[in-house]
Structure formats: structure tokens, C-alpha cells
C-alpha positions in Angstrom: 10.0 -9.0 6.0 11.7 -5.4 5.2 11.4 -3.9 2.3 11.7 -0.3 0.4 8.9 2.0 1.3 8.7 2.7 -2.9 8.4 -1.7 -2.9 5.5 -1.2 -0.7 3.6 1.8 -2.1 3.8 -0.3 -5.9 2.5 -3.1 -4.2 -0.2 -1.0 -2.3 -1.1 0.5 -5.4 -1.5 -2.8 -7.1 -3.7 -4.0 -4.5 -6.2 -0.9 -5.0 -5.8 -1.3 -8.7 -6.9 -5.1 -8.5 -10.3 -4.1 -6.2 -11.1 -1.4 -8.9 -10.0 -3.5 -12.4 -10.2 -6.8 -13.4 -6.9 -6.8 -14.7 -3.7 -4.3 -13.9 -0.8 -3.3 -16.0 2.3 -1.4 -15.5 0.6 1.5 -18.0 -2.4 1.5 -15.0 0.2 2.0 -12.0 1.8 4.4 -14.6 -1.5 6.8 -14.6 -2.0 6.1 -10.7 0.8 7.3 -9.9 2.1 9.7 -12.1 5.8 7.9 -12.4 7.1 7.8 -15.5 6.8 4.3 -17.4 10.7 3.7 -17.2 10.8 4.2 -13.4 7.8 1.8 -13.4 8.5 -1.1 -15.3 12.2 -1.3 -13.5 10.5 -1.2 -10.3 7.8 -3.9 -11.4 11.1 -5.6 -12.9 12.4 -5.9 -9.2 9.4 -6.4 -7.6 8.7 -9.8 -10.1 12.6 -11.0 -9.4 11.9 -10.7 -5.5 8.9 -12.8 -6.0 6.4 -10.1 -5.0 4.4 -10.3 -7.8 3.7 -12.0 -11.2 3.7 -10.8 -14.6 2.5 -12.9 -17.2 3.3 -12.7 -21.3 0.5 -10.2 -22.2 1.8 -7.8 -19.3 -0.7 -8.5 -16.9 0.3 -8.2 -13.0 -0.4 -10.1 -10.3 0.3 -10.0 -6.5 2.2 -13.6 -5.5 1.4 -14.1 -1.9 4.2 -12.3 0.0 3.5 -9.6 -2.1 -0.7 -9.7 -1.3 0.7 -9.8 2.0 2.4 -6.4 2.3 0.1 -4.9 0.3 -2.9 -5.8 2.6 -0.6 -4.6 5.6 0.4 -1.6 4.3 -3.1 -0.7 2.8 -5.0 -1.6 6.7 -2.1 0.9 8.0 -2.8 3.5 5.6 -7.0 2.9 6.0 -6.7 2.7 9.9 -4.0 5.8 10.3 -6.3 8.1 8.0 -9.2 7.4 9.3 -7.8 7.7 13.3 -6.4 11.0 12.1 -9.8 12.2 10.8 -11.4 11.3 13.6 -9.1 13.2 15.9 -9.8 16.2 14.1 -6.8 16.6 11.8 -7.9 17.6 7.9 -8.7 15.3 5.7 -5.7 15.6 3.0 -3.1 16.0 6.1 -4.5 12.9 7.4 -4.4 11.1 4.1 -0.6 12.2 3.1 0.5 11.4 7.0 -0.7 8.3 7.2 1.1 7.4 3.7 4.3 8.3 5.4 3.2 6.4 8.7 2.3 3.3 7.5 5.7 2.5 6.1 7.8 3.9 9.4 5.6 2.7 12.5 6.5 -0.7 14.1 4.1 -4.0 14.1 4.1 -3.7 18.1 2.8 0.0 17.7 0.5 -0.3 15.2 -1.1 -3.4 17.0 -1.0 -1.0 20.3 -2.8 2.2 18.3 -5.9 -0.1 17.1 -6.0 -1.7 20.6 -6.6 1.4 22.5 -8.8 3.1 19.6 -10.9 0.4 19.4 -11.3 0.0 23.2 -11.9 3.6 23.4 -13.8 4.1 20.9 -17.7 3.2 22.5 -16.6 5.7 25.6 
């Protein structure tokens, strides 16, 4: 399941939006992200007709399964990555902007690798 990097930061962003709102509109990802509303709704437009998410008639969005399912992948990436970063001594905000760019690069088989070894590591 490959999709744009920009697909899975809007559906990441959703995601957060979701745990912080009841209810998310394009106007919300708008202010998140700074993006202008034109660039949003078209991607929000895509994102519906690829069945990521669901909009219904009072603008409200919703993430449809596959789309929950990037979103929680590219969020643990992002979490996990930032916090390994952190941990290793790199800045905070470095960590934060690498592991945005990471998360969306770095293979299943690598990432699964990089937790492995942390975590087994990690009470030595």
C-alpha cells in the first residue's frame, strides 16, 4: 500500500486531529498545517476518491479503514523515530523534523529491525 508522502502526512494529521477534537474539518487541517484551504480541500478531494477517508454533507472527515491504517503507521513511525532520536542525544526539534522525513522513506523490514534492537537494548 504506497502512497504520496503529502497522502500520508493529511492522513497523519487527521489522526492527531481526531484524538484532540470530536470532530475534524478541512478548515482544522487548514490551521494545523498552515496550507492554504485550496491545496487542502483538493487533497482531501483525492484522499475521499481513493477511499482513505470519508466526508460527510456538513464537511465533517473521517478516516475509512485503510486510511486509519496509514495514519496509525505513519504516526508509530513518527512517535517511535523522535523519541529514539531524543534518546540518542540528537535535539529535540532535529529529532521531531527527522523523523517526519523518516517515517515516510524507511522500509517496513527496517523499521520492524530499529524497534527490535531498541527495545532489546534498551534495559542494558
Amino acid at each position: 500500500m504506497k502512497i504520496q508522502e503529502s497522502a500520508e502526512n493529511y492522513l497523519e494529521t487527521i489522526l492527531i486531529l481526531q484524538s484532540k477534537k470530536t470532530a475534524v474539518r478541512s478548515i482544522d487541517i487548514v490551521n494545523e498545517l498552515g496550507f492554504s484551504k485550496p491545496s487542502v480541500s483538493i487533497a482531501m478531494k483525492n484522499l475521499r476518491q481513493n477511499g482513505y477517508i470519508e466526508m460527510d454533507s456538513k464537511g465533517y472527515i473521517t478516516l475509512a479503514d485503510t486510511g486509519r491504517e496509514i495514519a496509525e503507521r505513519i504516526f508509530e513511525r513518527h512517535t517511535f523515530i523522535s523519541e529514539w532520536l531524543k534518546d540518542i542525544g540528537v535535539d529535540s526539534q532535529t529529532a521531531i523534523e527527522d523523523a517526519c522525513r523518516i517515517e515516510h522513506v524507511i522500509s517496513a523490514e527496517s523499521f520492524e529491525a530499529i524497534k527490535k534492537y531498541v527495545r532489546s537494548n534498551s534495559d542494558k
